[in-house]
PAKEMAR-138052 format. One record per atom (N, C-alpha, C, O): residue in three letters; x, y, z. Coordinates in steps of 0.001 Angstrom, whole numbers, always signed. Layout:
BEGIN
rec r: Ala | x: X | y: Y | z: Z
...
// end
This chain:
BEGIN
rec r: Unk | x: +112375 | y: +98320 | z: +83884
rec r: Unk | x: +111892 | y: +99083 | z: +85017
rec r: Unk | x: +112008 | y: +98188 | z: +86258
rec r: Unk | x: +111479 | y: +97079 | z: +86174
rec r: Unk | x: +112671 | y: +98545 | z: +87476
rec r: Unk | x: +112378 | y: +97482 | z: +88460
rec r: Unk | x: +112029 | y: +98553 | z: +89561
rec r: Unk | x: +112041 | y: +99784 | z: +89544
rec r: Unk | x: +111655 | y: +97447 | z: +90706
rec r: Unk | x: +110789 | y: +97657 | z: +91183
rec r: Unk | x: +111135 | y: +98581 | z: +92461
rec r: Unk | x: +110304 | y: +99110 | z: +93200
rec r: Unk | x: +112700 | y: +98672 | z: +92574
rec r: Unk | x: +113066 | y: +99712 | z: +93416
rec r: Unk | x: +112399 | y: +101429 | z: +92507
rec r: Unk | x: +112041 | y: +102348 | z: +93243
rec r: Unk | x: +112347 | y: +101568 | z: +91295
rec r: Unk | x: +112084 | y: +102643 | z: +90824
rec r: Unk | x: +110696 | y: +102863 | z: +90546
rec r: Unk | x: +110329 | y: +103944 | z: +90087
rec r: Unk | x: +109959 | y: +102007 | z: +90765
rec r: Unk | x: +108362 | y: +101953 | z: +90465
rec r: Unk | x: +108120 | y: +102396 | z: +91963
rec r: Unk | x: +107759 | y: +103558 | z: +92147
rec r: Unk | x: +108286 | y: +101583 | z: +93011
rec r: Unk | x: +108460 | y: +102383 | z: +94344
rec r: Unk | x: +108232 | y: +103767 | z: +94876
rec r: Unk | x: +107357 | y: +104352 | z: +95513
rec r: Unk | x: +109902 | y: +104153 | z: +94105
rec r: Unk | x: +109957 | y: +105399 | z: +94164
rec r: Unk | x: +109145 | y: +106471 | z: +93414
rec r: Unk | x: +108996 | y: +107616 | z: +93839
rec r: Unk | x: +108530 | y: +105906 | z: +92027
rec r: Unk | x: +107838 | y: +106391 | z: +91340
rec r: Unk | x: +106753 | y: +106736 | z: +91979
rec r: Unk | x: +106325 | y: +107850 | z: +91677
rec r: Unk | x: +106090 | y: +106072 | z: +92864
rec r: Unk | x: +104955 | y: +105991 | z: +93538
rec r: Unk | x: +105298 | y: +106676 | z: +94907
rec r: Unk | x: +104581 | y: +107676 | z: +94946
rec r: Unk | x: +105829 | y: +106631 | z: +95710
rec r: Unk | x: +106433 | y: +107653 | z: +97064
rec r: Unk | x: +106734 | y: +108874 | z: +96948
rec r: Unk | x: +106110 | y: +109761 | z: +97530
rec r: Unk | x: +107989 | y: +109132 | z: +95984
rec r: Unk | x: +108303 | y: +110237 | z: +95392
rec r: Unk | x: +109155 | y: +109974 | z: +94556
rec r: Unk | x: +110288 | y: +109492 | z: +94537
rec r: Unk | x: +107930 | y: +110641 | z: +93379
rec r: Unk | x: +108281 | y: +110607 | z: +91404
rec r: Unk | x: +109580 | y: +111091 | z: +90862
rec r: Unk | x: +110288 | y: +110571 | z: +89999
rec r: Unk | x: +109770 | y: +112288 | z: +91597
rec r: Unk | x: +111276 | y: +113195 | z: +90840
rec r: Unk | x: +112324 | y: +112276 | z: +91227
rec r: Unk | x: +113046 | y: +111886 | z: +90309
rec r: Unk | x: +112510 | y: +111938 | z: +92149
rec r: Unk | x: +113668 | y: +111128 | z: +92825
rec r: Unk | x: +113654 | y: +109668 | z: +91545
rec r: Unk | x: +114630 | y: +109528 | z: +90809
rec r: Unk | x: +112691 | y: +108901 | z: +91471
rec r: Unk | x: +112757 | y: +108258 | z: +90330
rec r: Unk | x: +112997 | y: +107811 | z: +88759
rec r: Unk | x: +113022 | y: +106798 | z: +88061
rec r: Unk | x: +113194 | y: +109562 | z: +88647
rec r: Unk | x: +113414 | y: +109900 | z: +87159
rec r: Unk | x: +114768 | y: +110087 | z: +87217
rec r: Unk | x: +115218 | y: +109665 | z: +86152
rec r: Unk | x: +115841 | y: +110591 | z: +88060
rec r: Unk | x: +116900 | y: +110894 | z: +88805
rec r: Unk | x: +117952 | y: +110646 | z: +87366
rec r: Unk | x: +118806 | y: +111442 | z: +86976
rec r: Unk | x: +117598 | y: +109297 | z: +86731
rec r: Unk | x: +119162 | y: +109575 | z: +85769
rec r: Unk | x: +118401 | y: +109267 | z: +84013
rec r: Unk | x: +118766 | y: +108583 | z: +83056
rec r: Unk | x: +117305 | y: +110100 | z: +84249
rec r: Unk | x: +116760 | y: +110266 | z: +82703
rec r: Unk | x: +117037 | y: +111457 | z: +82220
rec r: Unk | x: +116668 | y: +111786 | z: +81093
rec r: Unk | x: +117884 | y: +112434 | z: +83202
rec r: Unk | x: +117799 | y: +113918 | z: +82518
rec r: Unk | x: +117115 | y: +114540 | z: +83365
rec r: Unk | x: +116185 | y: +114101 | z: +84042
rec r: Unk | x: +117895 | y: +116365 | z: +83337
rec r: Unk | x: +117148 | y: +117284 | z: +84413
rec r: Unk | x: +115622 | y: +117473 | z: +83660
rec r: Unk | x: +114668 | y: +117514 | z: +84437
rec r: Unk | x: +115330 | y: +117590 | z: +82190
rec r: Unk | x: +114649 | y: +117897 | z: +81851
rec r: Unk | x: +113286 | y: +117164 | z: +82444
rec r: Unk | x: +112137 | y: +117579 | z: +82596
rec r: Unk | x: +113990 | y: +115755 | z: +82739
rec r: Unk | x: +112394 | y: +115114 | z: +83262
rec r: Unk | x: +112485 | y: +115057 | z: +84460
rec r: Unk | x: +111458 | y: +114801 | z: +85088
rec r: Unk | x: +113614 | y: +115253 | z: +85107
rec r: Unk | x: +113140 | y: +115573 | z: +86767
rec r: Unk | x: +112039 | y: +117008 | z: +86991
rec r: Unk | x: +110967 | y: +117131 | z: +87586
rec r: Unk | x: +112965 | y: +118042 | z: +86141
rec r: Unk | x: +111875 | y: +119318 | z: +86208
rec r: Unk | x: +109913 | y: +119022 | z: +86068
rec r: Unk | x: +108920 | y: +119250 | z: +86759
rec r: Unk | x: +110159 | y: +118542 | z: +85041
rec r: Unk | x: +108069 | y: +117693 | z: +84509
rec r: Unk | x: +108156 | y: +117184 | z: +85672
rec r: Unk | x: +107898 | y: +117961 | z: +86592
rec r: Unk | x: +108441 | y: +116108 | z: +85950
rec r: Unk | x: +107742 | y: +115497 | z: +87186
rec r: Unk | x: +107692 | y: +115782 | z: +88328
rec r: Unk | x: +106897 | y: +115318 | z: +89145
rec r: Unk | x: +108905 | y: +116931 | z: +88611
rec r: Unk | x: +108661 | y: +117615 | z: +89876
rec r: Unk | x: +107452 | y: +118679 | z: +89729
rec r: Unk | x: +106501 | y: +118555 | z: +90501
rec r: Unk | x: +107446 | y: +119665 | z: +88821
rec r: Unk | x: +106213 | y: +120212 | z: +88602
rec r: Unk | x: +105026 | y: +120162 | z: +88412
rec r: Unk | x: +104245 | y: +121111 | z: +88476
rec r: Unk | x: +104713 | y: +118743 | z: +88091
rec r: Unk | x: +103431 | y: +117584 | z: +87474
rec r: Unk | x: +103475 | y: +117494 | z: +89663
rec r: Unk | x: +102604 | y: +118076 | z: +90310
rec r: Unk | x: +104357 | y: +116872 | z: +90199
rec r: Unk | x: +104036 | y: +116400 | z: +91757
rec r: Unk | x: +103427 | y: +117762 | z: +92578
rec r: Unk | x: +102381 | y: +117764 | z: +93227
rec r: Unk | x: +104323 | y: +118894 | z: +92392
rec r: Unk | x: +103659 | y: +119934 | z: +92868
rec r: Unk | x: +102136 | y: +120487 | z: +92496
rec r: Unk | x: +101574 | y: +121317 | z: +93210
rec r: Unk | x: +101461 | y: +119863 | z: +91147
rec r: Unk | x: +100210 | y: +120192 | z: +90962
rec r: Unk | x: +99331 | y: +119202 | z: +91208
rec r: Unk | x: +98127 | y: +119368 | z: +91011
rec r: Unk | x: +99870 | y: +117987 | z: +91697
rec r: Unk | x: +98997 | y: +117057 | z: +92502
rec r: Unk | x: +99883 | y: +115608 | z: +92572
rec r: Unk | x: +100848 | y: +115467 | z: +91820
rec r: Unk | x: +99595 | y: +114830 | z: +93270
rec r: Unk | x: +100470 | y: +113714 | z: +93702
rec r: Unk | x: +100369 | y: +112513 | z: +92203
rec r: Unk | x: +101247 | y: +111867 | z: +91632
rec r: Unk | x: +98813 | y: +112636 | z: +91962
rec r: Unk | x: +98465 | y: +111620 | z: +91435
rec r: Unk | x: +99568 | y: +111840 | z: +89617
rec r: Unk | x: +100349 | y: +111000 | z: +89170
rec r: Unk | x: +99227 | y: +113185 | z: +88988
rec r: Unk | x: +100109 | y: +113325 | z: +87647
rec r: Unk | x: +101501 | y: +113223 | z: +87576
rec r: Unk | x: +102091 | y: +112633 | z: +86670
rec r: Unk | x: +101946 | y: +113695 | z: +88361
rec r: Unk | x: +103773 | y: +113157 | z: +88799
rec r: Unk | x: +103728 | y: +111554 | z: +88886
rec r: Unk | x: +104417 | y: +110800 | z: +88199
rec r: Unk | x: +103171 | y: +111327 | z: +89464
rec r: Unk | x: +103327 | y: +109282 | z: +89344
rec r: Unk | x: +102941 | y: +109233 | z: +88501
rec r: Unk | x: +103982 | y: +109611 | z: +87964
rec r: Unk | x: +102415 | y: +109124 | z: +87841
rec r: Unk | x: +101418 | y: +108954 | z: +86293
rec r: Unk | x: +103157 | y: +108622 | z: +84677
rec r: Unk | x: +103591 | y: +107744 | z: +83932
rec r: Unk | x: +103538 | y: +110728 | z: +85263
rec r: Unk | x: +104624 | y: +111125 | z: +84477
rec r: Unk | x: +105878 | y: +110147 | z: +84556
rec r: Unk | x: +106507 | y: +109772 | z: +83566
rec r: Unk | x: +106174 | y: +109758 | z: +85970
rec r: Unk | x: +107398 | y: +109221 | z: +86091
rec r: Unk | x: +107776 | y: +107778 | z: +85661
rec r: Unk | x: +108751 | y: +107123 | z: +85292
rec r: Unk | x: +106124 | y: +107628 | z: +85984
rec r: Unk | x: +105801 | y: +105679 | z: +84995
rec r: Unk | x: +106173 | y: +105947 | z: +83772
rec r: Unk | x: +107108 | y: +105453 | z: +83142
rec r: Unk | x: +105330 | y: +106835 | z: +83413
rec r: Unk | x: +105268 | y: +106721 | z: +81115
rec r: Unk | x: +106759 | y: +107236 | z: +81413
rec r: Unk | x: +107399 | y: +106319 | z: +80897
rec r: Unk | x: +107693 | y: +108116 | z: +81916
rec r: Unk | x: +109514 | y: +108109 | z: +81716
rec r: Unk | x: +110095 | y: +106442 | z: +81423
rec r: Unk | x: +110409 | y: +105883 | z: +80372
rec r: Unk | x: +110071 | y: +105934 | z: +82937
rec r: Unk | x: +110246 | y: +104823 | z: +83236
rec r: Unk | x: +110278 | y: +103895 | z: +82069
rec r: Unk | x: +111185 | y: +103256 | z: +81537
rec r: Unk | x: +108730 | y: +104047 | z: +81791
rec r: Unk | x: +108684 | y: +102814 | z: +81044
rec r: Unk | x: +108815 | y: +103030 | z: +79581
rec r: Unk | x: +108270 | y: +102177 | z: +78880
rec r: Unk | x: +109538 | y: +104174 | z: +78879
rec r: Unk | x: +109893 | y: +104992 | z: +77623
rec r: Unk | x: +111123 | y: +103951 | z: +77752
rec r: Unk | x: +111704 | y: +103835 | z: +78832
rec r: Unk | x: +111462 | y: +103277 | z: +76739
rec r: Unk | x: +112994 | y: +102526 | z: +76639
rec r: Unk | x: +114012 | y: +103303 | z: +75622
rec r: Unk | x: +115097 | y: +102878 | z: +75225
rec r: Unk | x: +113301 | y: +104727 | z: +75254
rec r: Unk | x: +114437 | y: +105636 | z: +74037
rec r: Unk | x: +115092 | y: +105999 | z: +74973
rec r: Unk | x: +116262 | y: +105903 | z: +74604
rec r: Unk | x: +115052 | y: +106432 | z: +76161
rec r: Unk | x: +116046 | y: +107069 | z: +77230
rec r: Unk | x: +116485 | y: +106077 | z: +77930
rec r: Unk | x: +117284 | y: +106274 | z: +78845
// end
């Protein structure tokens, strides 16, 4: 994980997930639209998942 994407994880989440798959841009864009704090939350535990 570096720290340009933890960043972004934290500014804006979807943009951070960007080459894990639409499937997890969709979650974390929808997790950001129901509040700021669960989209960052989502895009960390992606991030920091090493199966993808």
């Amino acid at each position: 994980m570096s720290l340009l994407r933890v960043l972004l994880a934290i500014f804006f989440p979807p943009l951070s997930v960007i080459g894990k798959g639409c499937g997890s841009i969709v979650i974390v864009f929808l997790l950001t639209l129901c509040g700021w704090v669960p989209g960052v939350i989502a895009a960390l535990v992606i991030l920091n998942n090493p199966d993808r």
